[in-house]
VOGU-3710 file (C-alpha; in Angstrom, 3 decimals, decimal comma):
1> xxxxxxxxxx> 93,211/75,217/104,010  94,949/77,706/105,731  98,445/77,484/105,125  100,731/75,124/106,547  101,477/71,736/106,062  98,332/69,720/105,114  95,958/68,800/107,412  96,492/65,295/108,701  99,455/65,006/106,632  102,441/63,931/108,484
11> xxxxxxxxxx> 104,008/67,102/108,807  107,397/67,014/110,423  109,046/69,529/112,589  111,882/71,061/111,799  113,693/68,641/114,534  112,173/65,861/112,570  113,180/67,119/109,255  117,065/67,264/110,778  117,327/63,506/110,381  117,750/63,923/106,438
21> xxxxxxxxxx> 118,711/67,028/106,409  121,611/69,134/105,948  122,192/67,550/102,411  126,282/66,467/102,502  128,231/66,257/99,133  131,738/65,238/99,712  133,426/64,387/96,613  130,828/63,827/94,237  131,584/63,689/90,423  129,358/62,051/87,275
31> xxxxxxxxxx> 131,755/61,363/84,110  130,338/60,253/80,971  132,610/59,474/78,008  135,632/59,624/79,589  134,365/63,725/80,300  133,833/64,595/83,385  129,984/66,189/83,348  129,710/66,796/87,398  132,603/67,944/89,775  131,823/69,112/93,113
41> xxxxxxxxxx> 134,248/68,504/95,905  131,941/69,739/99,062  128,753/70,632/99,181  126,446/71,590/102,151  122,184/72,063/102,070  120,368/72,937/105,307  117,175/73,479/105,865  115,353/76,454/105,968  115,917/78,991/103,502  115,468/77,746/99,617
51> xxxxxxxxxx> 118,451/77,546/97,641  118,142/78,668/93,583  120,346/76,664/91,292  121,556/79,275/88,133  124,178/78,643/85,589  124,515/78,855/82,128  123,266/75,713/79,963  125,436/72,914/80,384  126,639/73,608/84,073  125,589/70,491/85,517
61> xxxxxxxxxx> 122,426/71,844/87,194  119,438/69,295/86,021  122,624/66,268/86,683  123,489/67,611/90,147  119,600/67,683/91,039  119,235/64,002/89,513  122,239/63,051/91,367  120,862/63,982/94,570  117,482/62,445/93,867  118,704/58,963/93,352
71> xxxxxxxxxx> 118,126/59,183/89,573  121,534/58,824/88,576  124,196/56,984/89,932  127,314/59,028/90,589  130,962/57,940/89,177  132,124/58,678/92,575  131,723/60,324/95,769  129,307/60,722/98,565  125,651/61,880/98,713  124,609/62,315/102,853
81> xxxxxxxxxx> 121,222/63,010/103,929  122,067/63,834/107,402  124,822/61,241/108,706  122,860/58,413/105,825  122,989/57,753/102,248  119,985/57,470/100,315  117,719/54,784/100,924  113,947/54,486/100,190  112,592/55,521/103,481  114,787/58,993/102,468
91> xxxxxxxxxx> 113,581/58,978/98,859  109,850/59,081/100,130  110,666/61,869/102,643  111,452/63,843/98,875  109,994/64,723/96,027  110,971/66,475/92,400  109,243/68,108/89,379  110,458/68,424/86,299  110,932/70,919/83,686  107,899/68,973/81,396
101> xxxxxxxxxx> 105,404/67,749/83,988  104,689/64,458/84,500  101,530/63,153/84,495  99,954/59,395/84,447  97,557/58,196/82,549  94,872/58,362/84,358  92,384/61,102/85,932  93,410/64,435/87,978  92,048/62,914/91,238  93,793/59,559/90,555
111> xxxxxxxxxx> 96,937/60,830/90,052  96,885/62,434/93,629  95,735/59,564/94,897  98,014/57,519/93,688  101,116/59,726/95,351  98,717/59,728/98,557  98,673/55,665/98,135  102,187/55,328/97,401  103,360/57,115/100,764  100,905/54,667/102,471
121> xxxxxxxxxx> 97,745/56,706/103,358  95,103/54,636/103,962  92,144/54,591/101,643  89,894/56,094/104,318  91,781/59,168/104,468  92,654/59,932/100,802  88,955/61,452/99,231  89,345/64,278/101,811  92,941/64,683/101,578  92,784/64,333/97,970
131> xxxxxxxxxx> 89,875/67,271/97,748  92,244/69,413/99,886  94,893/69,401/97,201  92,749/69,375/94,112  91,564/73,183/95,543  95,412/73,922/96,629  95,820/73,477/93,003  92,561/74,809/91,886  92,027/71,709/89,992  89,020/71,125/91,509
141> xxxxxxxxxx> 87,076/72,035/88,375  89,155/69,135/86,623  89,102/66,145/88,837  87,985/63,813/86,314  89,763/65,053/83,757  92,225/62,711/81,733  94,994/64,237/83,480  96,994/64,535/80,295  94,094/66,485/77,857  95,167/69,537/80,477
151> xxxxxxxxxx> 96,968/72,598/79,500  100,892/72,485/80,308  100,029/74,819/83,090  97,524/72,948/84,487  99,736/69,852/84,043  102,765/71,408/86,312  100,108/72,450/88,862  99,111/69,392/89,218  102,804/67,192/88,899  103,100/69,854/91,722
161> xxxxxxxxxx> 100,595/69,251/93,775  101,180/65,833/93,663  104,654/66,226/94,321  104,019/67,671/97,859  100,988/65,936/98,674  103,114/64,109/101,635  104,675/67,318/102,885  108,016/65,924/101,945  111,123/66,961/103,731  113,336/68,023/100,553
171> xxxxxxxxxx> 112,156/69,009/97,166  113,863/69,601/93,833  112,094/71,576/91,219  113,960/71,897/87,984  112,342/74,774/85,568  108,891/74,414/86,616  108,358/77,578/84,925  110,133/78,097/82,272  107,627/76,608/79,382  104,901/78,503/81,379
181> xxxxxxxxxx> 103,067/82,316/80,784  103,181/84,825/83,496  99,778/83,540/85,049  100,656/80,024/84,672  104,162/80,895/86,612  102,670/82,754/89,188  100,066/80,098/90,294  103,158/77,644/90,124  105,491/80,440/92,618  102,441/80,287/95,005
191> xxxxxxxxxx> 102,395/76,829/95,604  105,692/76,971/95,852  105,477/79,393/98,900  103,168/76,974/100,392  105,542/74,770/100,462  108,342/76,797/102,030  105,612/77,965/104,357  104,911/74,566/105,133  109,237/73,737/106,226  109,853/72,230/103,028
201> xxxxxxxxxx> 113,501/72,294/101,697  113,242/73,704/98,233  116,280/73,395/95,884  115,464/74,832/92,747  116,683/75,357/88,756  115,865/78,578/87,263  117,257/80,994/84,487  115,092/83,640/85,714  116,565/86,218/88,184  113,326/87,531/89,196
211> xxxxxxxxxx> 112,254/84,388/90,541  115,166/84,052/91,453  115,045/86,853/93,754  111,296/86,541/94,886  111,790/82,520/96,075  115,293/82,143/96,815  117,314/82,871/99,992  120,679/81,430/98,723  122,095/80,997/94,947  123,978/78,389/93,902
221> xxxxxxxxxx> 125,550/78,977/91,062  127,230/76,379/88,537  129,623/76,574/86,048  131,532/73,723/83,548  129,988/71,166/86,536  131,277/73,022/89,980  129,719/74,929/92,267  131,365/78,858/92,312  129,681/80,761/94,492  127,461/79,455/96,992
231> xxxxxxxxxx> 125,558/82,922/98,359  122,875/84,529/100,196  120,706/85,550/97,296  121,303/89,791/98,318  124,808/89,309/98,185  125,255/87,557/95,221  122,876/89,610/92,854  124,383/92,783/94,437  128,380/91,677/94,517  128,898/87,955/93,050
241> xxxxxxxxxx> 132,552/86,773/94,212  132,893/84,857/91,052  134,166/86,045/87,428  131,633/83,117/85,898  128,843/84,962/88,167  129,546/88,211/87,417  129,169/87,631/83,303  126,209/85,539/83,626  124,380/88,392/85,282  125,820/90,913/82,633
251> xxxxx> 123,995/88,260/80,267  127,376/88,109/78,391  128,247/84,349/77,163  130,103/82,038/79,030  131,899/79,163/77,471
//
């Protein structure tokens, strides 16, 4: 491959890609046990650049990305991909990987080809497209591999591999690192930049502000379930507008 979206793949262009995206939150909140766990009144993701979710533990991030995945139902308020609510033909055009990958039981290939299936690509065009993302992953070596005997890294690859094996329009990626050693992570960032090469809409969780800093172009950062600052990634690790912002970077504790 050389870059892109995936040969044969469905790609969209970025007019395409407009009909789910920007991401509208208009009064969204999530309340469990009478507390109320996620409270964001407006909330607005384009395309383009990726936006980096930080916040100390407990802000709401890994709820807000479930709640805009369809995982969760919200208590309340509005989720828009473009001028729609989710529906399945939006849930296919997105994707999301989790802090522990997730893996079926079955072999590396057949995972991929599975995803491939389930987004309707006929069996005719899978074995090549499923060999294109097996090296994308450099998996290649371990295509008949009980997918779950891998290492953790190899696991994550592979969850995200599979994960954008439809070039999907929007995907959520919450930790995909943080479990994993510096070579591990850095295989993980490049596919990553694949993706964003590709046009795909990352919004992602992480803790760590170098990543942070070498993916992101805006943060969005979370405390006690709100959004306070929502920032072009210079300007907020530079001069963050908020209090909450300004200690977390310090690294002193925020209750």
């Amino acid at each position: 491959m050389d870059g892109g979206m995936l040969a044969g793949s469905g790609g969209r262009t970025a007019s395409e890609a407009a009909a789910i995206l920007p991401l509208r939150v208009r009064g969204l909140h999530y309340t469990v046990s009478g507390k109320r766990l996620v409270d964001i009144e407006t909330l607005d993701l384009g395309a383009g650049v990726p936006t980096m979710v930080m916040g100390p533990n407990g802000a709401g991030k890994s709820l807000l990305l479930r709640l805009l995945h369809g995982l969760i139902e919200p208590s309340g308020g509005k989720i828009l991909f473009g001028d729609r609510e989710l529906s399945l033909p939006i849930r296919l055009r997105q994707a999301m990987v989790f802090q522990r990958p997730v893996v079926l039981r079955r072999s590396v290939r057949a995972n991929i080809d599975y995803a491939l299936a389930a987004h309707g690509i006929a069996r005719r065009e899978r074995a090549g497209r499923v060999d294109e993302l097996l090296r994308m992953g450099e998996l290649s070596d371990k295509a008949g591999q009980p997918a779950r005997t891998m290492s953790s890294g190899e696991q994550q690859r592979l969850a995200l591999v599979r994960a954008i094996a439809a070039s999907p329009d929007l995907l959520f990626l919450d930790e995909p690192t943080s479990s994993l050693d510096p070579a591990a992570t850095q295989m993980i960032e490049a596919l990553i930049q694949r993706a964003i090469a590709a046009g795909t809409k990352i919004v992602m969780i992480t803790h760590d502000v170098g990543q942070a800093r070498r993916l992101g172009g805006e943060i969005l950062f979370m405390h006690r379930g709100r959004v306070v600052e929502q920032t072009p990634c210079p300007a907020f690790f530079d001069a963050p507008v908020s209090e909450a912002a300004r200690a977390f970077l310090a690294g002193r504790l925020l209750l």
